[in-house]
N, C-alpha and C positions, 0 to 999 in steps of 0.2 A: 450694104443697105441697113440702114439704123432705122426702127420706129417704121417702114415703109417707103422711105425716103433714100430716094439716089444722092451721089454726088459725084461734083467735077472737080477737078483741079485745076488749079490753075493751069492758062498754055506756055502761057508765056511770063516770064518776069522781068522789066525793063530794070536796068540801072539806074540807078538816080545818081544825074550827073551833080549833082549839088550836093551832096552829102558830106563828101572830104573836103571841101574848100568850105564848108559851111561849119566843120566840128575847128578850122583852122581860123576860122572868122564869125562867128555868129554872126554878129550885127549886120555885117557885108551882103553875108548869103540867106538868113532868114526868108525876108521877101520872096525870091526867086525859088528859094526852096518850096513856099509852101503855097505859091505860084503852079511850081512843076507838079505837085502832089495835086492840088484842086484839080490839074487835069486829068490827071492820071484817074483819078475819084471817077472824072465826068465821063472819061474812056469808058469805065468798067462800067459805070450804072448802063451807060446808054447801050454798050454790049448784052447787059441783063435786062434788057427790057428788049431790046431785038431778039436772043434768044428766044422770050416769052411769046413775045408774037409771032415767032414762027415755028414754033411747037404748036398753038392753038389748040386748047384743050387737055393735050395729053401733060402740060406742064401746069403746076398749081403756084408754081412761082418759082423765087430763088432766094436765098440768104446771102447778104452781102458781109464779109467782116469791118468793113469800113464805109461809110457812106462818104458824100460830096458836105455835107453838117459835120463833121466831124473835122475836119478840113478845115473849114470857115473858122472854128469854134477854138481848133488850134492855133491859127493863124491870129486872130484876135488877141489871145491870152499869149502868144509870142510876141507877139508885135507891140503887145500895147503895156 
């Protein structure tokens, strides 16, 4: 406990199936790539925010190290 504050780890860490076809192709896998990642983003917020609301109260929130924006913003700047 740091400052007060608990923490979790991660449960699980999925594969990212686009990753090796993606460093052997860019252009190909880009898309798909950061397609699979925006979900993956939308996974975890929507699990931190279910977390939240079923703690009620005793949880003051969570830190996320990547948001579903960061996502987008990479995707943009890949893509374009």
């Amino acid at each position: 406990m740091l400052f007060g504050v608990g923490s979790r780890r991660r449960v699980t860490q999925v594969e990212n199936p686009f990753l090796e076809p993606y460093y052997k192709d860019p252009k190909k896998y880009a898309l798909p790539m950061q397609l699979w990642l925006l979900k993956q983003r939308f996974v975890t917020y929507v699990k931190a925010i279910k977390y939240c609301l079923s703690t009620s109260g005793s949880t003051k929130g969570v830190i996320l190290d990547r948001s579903v924006w960061c996502v987008l913003a990479a995707a943009v700047a890949t893509l374009c």
